[in-house]
C-alpha positions as CSV (number, residue, x, y, z in Angstrom):
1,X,21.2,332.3,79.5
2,X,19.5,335.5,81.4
3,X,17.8,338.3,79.5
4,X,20.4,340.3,77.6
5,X,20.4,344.1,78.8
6,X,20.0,346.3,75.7
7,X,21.4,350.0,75.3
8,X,20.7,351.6,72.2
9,X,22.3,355.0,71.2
10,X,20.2,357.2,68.3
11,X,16.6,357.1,67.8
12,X,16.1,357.8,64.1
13,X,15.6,355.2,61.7
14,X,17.9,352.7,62.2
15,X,17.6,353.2,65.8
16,X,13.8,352.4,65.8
17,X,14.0,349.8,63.1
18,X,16.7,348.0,66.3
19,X,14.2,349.0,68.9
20,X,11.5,347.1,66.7
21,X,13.9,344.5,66.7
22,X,15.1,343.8,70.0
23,X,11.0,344.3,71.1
24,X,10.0,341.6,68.5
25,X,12.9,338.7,68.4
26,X,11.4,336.7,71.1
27,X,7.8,336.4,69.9
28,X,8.9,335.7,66.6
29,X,11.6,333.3,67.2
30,X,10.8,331.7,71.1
31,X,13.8,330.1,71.8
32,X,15.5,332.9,73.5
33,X,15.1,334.6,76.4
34,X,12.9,338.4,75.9
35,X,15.7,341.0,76.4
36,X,15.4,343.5,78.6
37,X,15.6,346.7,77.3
38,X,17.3,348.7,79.8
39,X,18.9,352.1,78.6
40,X,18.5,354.3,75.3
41,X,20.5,357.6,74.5
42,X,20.1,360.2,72.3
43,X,21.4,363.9,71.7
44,X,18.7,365.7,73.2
45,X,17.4,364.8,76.6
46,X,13.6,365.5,76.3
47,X,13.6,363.4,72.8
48,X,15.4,360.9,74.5
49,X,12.8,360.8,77.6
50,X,10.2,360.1,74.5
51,X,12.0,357.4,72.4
52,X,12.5,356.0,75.5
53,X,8.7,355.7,76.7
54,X,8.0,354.6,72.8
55,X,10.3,352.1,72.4
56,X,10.1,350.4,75.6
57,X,13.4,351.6,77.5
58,X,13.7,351.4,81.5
59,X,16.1,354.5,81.7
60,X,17.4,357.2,79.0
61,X,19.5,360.1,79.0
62,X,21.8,362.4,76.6
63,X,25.0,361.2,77.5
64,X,26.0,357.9,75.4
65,X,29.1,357.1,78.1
66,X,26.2,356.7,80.3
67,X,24.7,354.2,78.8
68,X,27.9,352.1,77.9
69,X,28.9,352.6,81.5
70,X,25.6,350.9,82.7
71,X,26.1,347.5,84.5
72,X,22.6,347.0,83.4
73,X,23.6,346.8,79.6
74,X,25.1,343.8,77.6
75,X,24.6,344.8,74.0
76,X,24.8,348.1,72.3
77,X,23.2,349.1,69.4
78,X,25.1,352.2,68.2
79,X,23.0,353.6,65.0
80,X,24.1,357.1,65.1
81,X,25.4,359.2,61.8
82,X,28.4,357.2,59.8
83,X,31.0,359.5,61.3
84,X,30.3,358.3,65.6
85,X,30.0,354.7,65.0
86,X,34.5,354.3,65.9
87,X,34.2,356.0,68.7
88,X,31.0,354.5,70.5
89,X,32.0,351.1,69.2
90,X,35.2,351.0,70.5
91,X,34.3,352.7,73.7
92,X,31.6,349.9,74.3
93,X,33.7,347.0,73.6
94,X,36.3,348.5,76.0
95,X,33.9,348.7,78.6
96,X,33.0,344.6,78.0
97,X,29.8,344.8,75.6
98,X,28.6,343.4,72.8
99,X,28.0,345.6,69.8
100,X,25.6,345.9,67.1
101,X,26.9,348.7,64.7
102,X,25.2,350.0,62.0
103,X,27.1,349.8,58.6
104,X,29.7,351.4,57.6
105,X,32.1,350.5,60.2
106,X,34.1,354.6,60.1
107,X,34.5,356.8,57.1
108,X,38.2,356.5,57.9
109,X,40.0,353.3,57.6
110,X,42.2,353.9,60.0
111,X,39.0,353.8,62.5
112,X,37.4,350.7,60.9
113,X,40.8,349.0,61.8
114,X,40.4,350.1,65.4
115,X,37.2,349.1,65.6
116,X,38.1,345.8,65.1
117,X,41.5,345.1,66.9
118,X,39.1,346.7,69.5
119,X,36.8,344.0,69.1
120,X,39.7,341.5,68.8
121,X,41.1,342.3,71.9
122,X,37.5,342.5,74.2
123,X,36.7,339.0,72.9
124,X,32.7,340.4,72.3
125,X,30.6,339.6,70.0
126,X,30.6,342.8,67.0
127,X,28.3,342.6,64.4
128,X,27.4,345.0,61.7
129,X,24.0,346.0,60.1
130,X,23.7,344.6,56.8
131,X,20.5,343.1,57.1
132,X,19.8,342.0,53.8
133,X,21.3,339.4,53.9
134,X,19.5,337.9,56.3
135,X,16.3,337.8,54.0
136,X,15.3,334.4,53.2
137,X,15.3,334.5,49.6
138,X,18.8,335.7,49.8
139,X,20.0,332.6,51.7
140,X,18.1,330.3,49.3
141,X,19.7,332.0,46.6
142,X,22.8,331.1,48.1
143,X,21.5,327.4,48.3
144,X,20.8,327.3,44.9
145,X,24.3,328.9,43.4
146,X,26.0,326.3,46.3
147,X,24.2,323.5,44.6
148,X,24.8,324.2,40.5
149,X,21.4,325.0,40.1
150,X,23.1,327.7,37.5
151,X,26.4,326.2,36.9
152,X,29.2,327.9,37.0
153,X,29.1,331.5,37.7
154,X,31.0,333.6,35.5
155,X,29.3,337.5,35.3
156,X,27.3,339.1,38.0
157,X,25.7,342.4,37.6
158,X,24.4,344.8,40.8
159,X,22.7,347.8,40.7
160,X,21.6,349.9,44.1
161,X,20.0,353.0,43.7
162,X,17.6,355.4,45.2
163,X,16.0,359.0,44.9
164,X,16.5,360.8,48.8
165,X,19.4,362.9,46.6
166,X,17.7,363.3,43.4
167,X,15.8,366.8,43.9
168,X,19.0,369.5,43.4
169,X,16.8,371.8,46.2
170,X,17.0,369.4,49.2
171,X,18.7,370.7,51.9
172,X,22.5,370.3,52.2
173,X,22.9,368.1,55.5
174,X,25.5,365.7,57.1
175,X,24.9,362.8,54.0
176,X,27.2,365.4,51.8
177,X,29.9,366.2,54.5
178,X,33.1,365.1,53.5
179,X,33.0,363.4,57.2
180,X,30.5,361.0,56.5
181,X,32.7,359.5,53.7
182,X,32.5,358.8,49.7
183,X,29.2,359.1,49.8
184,X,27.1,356.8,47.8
185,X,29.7,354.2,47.9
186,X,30.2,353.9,52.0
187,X,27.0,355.1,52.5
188,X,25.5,353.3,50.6
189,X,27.5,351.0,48.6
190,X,28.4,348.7,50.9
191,X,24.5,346.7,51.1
192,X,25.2,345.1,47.3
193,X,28.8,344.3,48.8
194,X,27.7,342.7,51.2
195,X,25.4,340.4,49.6
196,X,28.5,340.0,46.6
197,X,30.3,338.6,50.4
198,X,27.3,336.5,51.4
199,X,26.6,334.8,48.1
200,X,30.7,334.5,47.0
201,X,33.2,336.3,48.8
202,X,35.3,339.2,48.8
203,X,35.8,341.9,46.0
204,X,39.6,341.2,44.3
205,X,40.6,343.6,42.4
206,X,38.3,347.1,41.4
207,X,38.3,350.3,39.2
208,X,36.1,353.2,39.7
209,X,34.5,356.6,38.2
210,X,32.2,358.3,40.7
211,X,29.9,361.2,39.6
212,X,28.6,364.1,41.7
213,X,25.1,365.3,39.9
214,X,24.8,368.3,41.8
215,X,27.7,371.2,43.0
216,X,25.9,371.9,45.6
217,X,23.2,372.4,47.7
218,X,20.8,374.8,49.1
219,X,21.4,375.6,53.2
220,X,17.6,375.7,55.0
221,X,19.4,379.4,56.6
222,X,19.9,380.7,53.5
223,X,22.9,380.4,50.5
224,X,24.6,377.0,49.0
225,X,27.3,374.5,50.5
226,X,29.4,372.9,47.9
227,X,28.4,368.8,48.1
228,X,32.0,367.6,49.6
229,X,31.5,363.8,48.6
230,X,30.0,362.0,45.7
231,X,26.3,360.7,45.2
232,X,27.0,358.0,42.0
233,X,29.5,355.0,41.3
234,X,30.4,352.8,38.6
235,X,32.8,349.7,39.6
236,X,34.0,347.2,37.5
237,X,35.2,344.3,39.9
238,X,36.9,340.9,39.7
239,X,35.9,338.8,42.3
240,X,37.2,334.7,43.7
241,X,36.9,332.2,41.1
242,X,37.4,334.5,38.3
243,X,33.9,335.9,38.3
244,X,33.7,339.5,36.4
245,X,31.2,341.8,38.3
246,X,29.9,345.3,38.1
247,X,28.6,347.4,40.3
248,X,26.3,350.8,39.9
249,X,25.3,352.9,42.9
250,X,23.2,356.2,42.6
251,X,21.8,357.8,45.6
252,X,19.8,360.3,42.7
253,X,18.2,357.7,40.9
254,X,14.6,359.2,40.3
255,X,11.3,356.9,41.1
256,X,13.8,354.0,42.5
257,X,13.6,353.8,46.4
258,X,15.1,351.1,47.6
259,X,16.0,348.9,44.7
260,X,19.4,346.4,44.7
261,X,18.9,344.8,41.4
262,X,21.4,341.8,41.1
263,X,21.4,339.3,38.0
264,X,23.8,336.4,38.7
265,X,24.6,334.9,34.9
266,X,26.1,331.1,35.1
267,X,27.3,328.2,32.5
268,X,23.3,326.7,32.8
269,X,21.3,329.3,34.0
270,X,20.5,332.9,35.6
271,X,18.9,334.6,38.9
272,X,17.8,337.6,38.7
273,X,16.6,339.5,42.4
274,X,15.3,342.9,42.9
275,X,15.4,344.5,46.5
276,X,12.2,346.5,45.5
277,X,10.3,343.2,45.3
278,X,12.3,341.6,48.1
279,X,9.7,338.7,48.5
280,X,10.7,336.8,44.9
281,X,13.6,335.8,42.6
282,X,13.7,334.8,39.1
283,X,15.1,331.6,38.2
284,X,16.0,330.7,34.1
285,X,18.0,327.3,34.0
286,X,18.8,325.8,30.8
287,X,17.4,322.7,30.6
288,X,14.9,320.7,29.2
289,X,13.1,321.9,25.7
290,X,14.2,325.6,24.4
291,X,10.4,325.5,23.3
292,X,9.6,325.7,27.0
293,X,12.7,327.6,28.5
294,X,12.2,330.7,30.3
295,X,12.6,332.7,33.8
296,X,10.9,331.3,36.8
297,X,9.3,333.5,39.4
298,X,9.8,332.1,43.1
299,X,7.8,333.5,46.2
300,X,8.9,333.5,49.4
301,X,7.2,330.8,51.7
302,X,7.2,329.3,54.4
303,X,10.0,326.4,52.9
304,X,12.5,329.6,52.8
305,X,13.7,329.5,56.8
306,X,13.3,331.7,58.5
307,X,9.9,333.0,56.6
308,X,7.6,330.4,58.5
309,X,8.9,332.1,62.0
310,X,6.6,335.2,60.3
311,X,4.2,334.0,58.3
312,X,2.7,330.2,57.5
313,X,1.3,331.0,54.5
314,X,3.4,331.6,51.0
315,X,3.3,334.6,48.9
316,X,2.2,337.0,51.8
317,X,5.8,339.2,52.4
318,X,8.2,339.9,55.0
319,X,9.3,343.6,54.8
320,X,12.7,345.5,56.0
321,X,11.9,345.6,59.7
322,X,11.7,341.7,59.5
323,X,15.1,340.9,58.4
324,X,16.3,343.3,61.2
325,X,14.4,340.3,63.4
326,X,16.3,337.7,61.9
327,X,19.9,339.9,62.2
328,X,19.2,340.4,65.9
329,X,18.4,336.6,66.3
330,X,21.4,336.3,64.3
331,X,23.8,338.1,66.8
332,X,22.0,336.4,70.4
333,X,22.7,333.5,68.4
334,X,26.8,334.6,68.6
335,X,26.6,335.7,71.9
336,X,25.2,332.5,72.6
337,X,28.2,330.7,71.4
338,X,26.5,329.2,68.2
339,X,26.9,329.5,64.2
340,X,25.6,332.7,63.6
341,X,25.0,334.6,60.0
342,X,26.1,338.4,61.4
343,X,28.4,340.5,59.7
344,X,31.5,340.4,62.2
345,X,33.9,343.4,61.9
346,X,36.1,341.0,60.1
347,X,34.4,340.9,57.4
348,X,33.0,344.1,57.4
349,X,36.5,345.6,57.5
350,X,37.0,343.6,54.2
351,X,34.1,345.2,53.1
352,X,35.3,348.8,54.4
353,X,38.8,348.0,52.2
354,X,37.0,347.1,49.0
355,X,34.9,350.6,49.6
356,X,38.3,352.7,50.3
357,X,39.9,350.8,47.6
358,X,37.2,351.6,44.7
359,X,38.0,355.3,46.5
360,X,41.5,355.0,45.5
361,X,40.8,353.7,42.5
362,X,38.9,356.7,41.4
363,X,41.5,359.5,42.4
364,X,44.6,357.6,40.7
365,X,42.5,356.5,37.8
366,X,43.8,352.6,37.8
367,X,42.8,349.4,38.9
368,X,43.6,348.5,42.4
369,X,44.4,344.9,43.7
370,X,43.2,344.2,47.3
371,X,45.3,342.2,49.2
């Protein structure tokens, strides 16, 4: 298979945390070809000219089309604000590329569903950024629930929160636009669902309250914007298998930065898995003497794949950046034709109608079925 050609269209965080990526997935995993990073984009054509020298890029310039137009480019990784992903996404696939797309899919539904008959109808390869799934512990997790190690499960409990909206003086920006979506639960939201998809399917059935802490906001020119979405979430959920859930989402959670807390409670045991301390788990299974019962703590090592591609020895860490590695391995791994772990649009639209759903749920104050 020859070099993929990479585009990549923003430059912020996600877009160097794919640049990272793209730079790094052949030294860390060998068995594909190095791909050739050919064209990056971004709004403004000096910064562009910059990322570009930074990150490694051949070409850049401040006209996305551009870059989706380029012969040269294969895959694109859109990680622009929420509210561009549709139409980039779409307008790649149409023009025959692969897509990596940061999550959410589109604040509308309406888009997230063109996004993927778009996808549907190319016959490319679209993934979407929900990385942590791809950390090791997660997957052995998975291995464990798959097995019995906890028997049945019957109750799981998820918690994401941070504090980037906690100070009522930040600056209003586009997080609180009405455009970008719910807020805490698109934006936000939609990590813990994922992982709820990875580890036992789709959400079922869901009622919501969502909270807004703050009115509004101060503007960096002087005066207040009203806050047009919602920065908090409490879900109660049903999911397959009659497993009762809950899920808790605050993006002004002071002293928490990047936490997804989830405790998985089973017929012979618990796990219990904190995104702050992404590198362990918790196992309690109840067997043996109750003198001698008790949790567990597992490290990550080099026996949880894909750790030993990083690191040989136990106990040492993979970090956020790493499990971006693994996605993109992930995706060449679908363009390649193989079994791949990515987040297609499929399920991520599943994931975008569990989201709009909790949304509805909210505003006519019911529970909502989701078909």
């Amino acid at each position: 298979m020859k070099p993929l050609g990479i585009g990549l269209i923003g430059t912020g965080y996600m877009g160097k945390c794919h640049a990272l990526a793209w730079n790094a997935v052949k030294t860390v995993f060998g068995d594909v070809e190095r791909p050739r990073l050919v064209h990056l984009a971004e709004a403004n054509a000096g910064l562009a000219e910059t990322r570009a020298g930074e990150f490694g890029f051949e070409k850049a310039t401040a006209d996305w089309r551009a870059l989706i137009a380029d012969p040269e480019v294969d895959v694109v990784s859109v990680t622009t604000p929420n509210q561009f992903h549709p139409e980039m996404a779409i307008a790649a696939l149409d023009a025959g590329k692969h897509v990596w797309c940061e999550k959410p899919m589109a604040p509308a539904y309406a888009d997230a569903e063109r996004m993927l008959e778009t996808a549907k109808r190319s016959g490319k390869v679209a993934a979407l950024g929900y990385n942590y799934i791809q950390n090791p512990v997660m997957r052995h997790i998975r291995t464990l629930i798959g097995e019995g190690a906890i028997g049945t499960v019957n109750h799981i409990r998820v918690e994401m929160d941070e504090d980037f909206m906690a100070d009522p003086d930040v600056f209003f920006y586009w997080k609180s636009e009405l455009s970008a979506g719910y807020g805490a639960l698109d934006d936000f939201a939609v990590h813990p669902l994922s992982l709820l998809w990875y580890l036992f399917g789709h959400v079922e059935a869901v009622i919501t309250d969502m909270v807004k802490p703050y009115a509004d906001r101060p503007l960096s020119e002087g005066g207040r914007r009203a806050v047009e979405n919602h920065d908090g979430a409490n879900v109660l959920m049903r999911l397959g298998g009659g497993i009762s859930a809950v899920l808790m989402a605050n993006r002004a959670a002071w002293g928490r930065k990047g936490r997804i807390a989830l405790q998985i409670f089973g017929s012979k045991g618990s796990i219990v898995y904190d995104q702050e301390r992404m590198n362990e788990f918790e196992l309690y299974q109840a067997d043996g003497r109750g003198s001698e019962q008790g949790f567990r703590k597992i490290l990550a090592a080099p026996a949880h794949r894909p750790y030993d591609r990083f690191i040989p020895a136990p106990g040492h860490g993979l970090g956020f950046n790493d499990l971006k590695i693994i996605e993109c391995r992930e995706l060449i791994r679908a363009i390649s034709g193989e079994p791949s772990s990515i987040v297609t649009f499929e399920d991520g639209l599943r994931i975008e109608k569990s989201v709009h759903a909790m949304a509805q749920s909210f505003h006519e104050h019911r529970w909502i079925e989701i078909g």
